[in-house]
C-alpha positions as CSV (number, residue, x, y, z in Angstrom):
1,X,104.7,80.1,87.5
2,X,103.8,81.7,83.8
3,X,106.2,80.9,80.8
4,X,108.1,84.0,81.1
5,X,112.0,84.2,81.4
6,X,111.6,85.0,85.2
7,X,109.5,82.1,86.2
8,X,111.9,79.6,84.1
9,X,114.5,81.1,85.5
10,X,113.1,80.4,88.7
11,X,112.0,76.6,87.5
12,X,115.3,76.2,86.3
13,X,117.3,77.3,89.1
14,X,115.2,75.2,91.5
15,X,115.6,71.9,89.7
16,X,119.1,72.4,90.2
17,X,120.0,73.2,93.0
18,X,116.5,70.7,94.5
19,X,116.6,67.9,92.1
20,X,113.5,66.0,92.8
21,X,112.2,68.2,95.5
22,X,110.1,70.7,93.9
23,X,107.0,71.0,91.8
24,X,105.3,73.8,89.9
25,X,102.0,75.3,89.4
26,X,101.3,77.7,86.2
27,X,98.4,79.9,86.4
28,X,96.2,80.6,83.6
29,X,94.3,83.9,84.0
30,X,92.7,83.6,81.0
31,X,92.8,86.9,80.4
32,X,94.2,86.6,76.5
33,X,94.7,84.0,73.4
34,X,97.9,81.8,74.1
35,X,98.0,81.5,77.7
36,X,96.4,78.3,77.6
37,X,99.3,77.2,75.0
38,X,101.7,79.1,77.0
39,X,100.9,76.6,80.4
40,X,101.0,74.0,78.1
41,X,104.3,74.6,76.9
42,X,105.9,74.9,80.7
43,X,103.6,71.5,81.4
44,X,106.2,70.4,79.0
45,X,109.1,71.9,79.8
46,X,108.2,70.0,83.4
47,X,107.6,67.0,82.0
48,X,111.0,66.4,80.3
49,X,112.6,67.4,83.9
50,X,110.5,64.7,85.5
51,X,108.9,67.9,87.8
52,X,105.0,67.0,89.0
53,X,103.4,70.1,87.2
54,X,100.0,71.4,87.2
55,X,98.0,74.0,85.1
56,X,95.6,76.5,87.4
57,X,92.4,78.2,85.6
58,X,91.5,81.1,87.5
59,X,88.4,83.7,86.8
60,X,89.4,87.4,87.8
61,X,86.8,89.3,88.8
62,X,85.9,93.0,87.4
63,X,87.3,96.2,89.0
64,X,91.1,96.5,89.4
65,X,92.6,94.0,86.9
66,X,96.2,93.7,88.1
67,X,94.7,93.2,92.0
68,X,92.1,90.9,91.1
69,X,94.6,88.7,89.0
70,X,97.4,89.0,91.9
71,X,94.1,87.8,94.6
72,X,92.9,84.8,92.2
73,X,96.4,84.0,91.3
74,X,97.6,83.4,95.2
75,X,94.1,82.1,96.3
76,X,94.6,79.3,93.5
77,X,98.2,78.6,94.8
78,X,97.7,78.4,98.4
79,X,94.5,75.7,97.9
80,X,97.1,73.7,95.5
81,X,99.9,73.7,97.7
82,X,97.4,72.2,100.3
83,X,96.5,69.8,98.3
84,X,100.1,68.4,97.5
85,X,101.3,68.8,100.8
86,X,103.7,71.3,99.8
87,X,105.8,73.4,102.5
88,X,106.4,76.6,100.6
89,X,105.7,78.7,97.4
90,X,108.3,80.5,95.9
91,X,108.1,83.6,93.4
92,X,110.6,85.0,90.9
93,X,110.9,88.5,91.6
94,X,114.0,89.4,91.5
95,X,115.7,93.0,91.9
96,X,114.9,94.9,88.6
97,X,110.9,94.1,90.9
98,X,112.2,95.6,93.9
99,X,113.6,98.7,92.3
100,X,110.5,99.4,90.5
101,X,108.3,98.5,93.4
102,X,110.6,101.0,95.7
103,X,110.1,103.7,92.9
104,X,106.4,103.7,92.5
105,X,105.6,103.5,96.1
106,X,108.5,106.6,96.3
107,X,105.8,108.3,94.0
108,X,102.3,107.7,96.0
109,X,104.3,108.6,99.2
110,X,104.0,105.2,100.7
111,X,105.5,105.1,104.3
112,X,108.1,102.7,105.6
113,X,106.2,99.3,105.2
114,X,105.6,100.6,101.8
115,X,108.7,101.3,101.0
116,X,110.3,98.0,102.3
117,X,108.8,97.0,98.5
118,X,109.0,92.5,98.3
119,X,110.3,90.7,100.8
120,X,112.7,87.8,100.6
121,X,110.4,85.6,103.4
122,X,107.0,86.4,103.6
123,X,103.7,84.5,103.7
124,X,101.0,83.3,101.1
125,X,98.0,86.1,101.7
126,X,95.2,85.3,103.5
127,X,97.5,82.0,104.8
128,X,100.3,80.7,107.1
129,X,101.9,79.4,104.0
130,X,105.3,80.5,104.1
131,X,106.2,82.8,100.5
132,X,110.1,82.5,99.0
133,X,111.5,85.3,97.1
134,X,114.7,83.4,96.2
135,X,115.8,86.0,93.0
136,X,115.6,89.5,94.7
137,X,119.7,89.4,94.0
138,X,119.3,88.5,90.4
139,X,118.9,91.1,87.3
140,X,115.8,90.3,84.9
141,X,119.0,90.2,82.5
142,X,120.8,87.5,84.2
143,X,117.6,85.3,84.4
144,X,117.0,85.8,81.1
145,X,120.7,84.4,80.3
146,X,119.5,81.5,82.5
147,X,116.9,80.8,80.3
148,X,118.7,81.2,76.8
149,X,121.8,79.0,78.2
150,X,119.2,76.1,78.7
151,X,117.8,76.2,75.2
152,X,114.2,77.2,76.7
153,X,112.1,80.1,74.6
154,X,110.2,81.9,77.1
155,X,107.0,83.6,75.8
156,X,106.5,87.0,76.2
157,X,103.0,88.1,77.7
158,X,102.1,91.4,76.1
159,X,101.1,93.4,79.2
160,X,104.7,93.3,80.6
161,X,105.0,96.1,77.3
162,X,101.5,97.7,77.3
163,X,101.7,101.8,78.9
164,X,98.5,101.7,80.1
165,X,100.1,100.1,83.3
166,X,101.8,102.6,85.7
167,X,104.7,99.9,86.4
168,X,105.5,99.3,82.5
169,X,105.6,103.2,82.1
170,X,108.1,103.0,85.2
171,X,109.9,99.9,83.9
172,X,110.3,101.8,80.5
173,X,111.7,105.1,82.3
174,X,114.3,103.2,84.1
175,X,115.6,101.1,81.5
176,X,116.2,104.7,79.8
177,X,117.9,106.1,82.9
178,X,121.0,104.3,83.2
179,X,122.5,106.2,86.0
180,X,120.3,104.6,88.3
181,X,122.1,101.9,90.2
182,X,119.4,99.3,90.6
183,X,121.0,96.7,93.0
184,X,121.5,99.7,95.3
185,X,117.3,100.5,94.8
186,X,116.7,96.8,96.2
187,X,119.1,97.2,98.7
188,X,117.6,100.3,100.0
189,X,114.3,98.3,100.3
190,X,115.9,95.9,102.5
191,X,117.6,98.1,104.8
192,X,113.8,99.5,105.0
193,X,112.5,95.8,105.5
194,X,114.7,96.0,108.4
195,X,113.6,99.3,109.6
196,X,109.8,98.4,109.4
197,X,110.8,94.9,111.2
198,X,112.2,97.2,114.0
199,X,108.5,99.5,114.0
200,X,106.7,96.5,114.5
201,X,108.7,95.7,117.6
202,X,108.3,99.2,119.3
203,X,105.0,99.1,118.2
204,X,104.3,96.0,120.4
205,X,105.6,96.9,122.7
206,X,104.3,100.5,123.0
207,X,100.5,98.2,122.9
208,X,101.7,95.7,125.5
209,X,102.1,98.6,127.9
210,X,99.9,101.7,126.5
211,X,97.0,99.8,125.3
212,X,93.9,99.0,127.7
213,X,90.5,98.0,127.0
214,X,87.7,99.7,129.0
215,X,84.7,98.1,128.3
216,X,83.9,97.8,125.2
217,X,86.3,100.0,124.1
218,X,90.0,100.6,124.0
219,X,92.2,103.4,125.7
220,X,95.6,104.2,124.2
221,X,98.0,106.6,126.3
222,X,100.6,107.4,123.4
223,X,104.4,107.7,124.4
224,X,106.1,106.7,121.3
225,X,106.7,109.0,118.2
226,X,104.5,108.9,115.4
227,X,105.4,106.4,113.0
228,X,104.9,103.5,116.2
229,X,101.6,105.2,117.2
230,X,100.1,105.4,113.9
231,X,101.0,101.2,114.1
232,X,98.7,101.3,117.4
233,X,96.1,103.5,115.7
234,X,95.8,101.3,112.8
235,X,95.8,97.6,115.4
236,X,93.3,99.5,117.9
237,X,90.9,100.1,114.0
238,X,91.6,96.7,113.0
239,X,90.7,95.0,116.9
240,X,87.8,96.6,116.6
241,X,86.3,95.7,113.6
242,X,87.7,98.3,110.9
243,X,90.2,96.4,108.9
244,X,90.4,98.5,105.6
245,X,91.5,101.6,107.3
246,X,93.7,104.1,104.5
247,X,97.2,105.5,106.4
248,X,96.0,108.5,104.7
249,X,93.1,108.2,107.5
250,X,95.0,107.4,110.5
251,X,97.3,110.1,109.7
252,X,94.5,112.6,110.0
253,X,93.4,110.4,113.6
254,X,96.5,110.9,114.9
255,X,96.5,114.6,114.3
256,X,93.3,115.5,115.1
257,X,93.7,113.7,118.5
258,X,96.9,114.9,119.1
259,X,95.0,118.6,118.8
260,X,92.5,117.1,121.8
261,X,89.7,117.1,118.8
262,X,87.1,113.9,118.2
263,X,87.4,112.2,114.8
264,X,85.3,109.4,113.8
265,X,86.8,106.2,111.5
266,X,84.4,104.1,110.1
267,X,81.9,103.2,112.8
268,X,84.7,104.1,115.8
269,X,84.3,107.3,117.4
270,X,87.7,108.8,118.8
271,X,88.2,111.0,121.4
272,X,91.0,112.7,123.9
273,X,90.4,111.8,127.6
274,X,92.2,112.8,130.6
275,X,93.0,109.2,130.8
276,X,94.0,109.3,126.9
277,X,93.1,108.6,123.7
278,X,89.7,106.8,123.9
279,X,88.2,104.7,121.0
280,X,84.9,103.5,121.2
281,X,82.2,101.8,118.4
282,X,79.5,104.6,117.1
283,X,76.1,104.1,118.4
284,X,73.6,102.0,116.1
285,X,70.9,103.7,114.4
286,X,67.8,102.9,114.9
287,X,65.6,102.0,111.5
């Protein structure tokens, strides 16, 4: 957890309704001055609780700054929660997120997992560690009031106001746009968490009986529409060794094989069969 008014909202809300069953981590990115004072200060703030705290230094690597924080930030996490035998990490984003998240992805186009924004249950990545979202029903508003009714100053980490970041520039247009019912926003993700939850089940079910490997290949003899095949298309990339494939891509694979024309993705070579869509690893070549 950082300083900020969500995370203490979070910390705050925890220790009362667990008293004596939590503990919290702050991560210090150390991206900018402060936020070594800043994890410090929660340190504190845990400390006069009684709350087991500890402060995580994390190097971000160059490229995407946001991405690389969010990957250092959870890889730290999940190896601490190891270590204190912890069950489950829990995150405060809360709706004001969700509406933003649903908004952005509205704007790239982003398909139905996409669109399902945060969930309220998910897992740690790149671990079986389960990942609570226990705000997504709160405003940032109302946690702030948390955190002013306790006494507690929350710092205030200048990115969240910097317009070089698409989602502040988005944050900043919906704050001005007050029609916008932002409750309903996160709601609308859920109802899509649902419908991608029900994908995922057609879509295994369309590879328990579509799905057969030949060799060293894979056939797939489609039957369901396309948002479940493109599901297939993307498991039959990723079960044979092409695990960064773009929807963007498997769009166009879909099409071109639904027009009976070969496509190649990565090193796979796809074609149409008479005994369907075949899928089959590119020939090596030779130095």
């Amino acid at each position: 957890m950082s300083g900020g008014p969500d995370s203490l909202a979070l910390l705050l809300l925890a220790h009362a309704a667990l008293p004596g069953r939590i503990e919290a981590a702050t991560i210090d990115h150390q991206l900018r001055p402060g936020s070594a004072n800043e994890a410090a200060d929660v340190a504190r703030l845990c400390q006069s609780f009684g709350l087991p705290h500890a402060t995580l230094a994390v190097d971000v690597a160059p490229g995407n700054l946001q991405s690389q924080a969010r990957a250092a930030r959870y890889a730290a996490l999940a190896s601490w929660l190891g270590e204190r035998g912890l069950a489950a990490l829990a995150s405060g984003h809360h709706a004001d997120d969700q509406a933003e998240t649903l908004l952005a992805r509205l704007n790239r186009a982003s398909g139905v997992a996409g669109l399902a924004g945060v969930r309220a249950r998910g897992l740690v990545p790149e671990t079986e560690i389960p990942l609570l979202r226990p705000l997504l029903g709160w405003r940032r508003s109302e946690l702030a009031e948390v955190v002013a009714s306790a006494g507690v100053v929350a710092a205030q980490d200048p990115s969240n106001s910097d317009p070089r970041f698409d989602r502040v520039r988005l944050r900043q247009a919906l704050t001005r746009a007050d029609w916008i019912d932002v409750p309903a926003l996160a709601a609308s993700a859920a109802h899509l968490a649902d419908a991608d939850l029900a994908l995922d089940w057609a879509a295994e079910r369309e590879w328990s009986e579509r799905v057969s490997r030949e060799g060293l290949g894979m056939t797939y003899r489609p039957r369901a529409p396309r948002a479940i095949a493109l599901r297939v298309l993307e498991r039959i990339c990723r079960e044979m060794g092409e695990q960064e494939v773009r929807g963007s891509a498997l769009a166009r694979l879909f099409e071109a094989l639904r027009a009976r024309q070969p496509m190649s993705i990565g090193n796979l070579v796809a074609r149409a069969t008479p005994a369907g869509w075949s899928f089959t690893r590119a020939p090596q070549r030779r130095s």
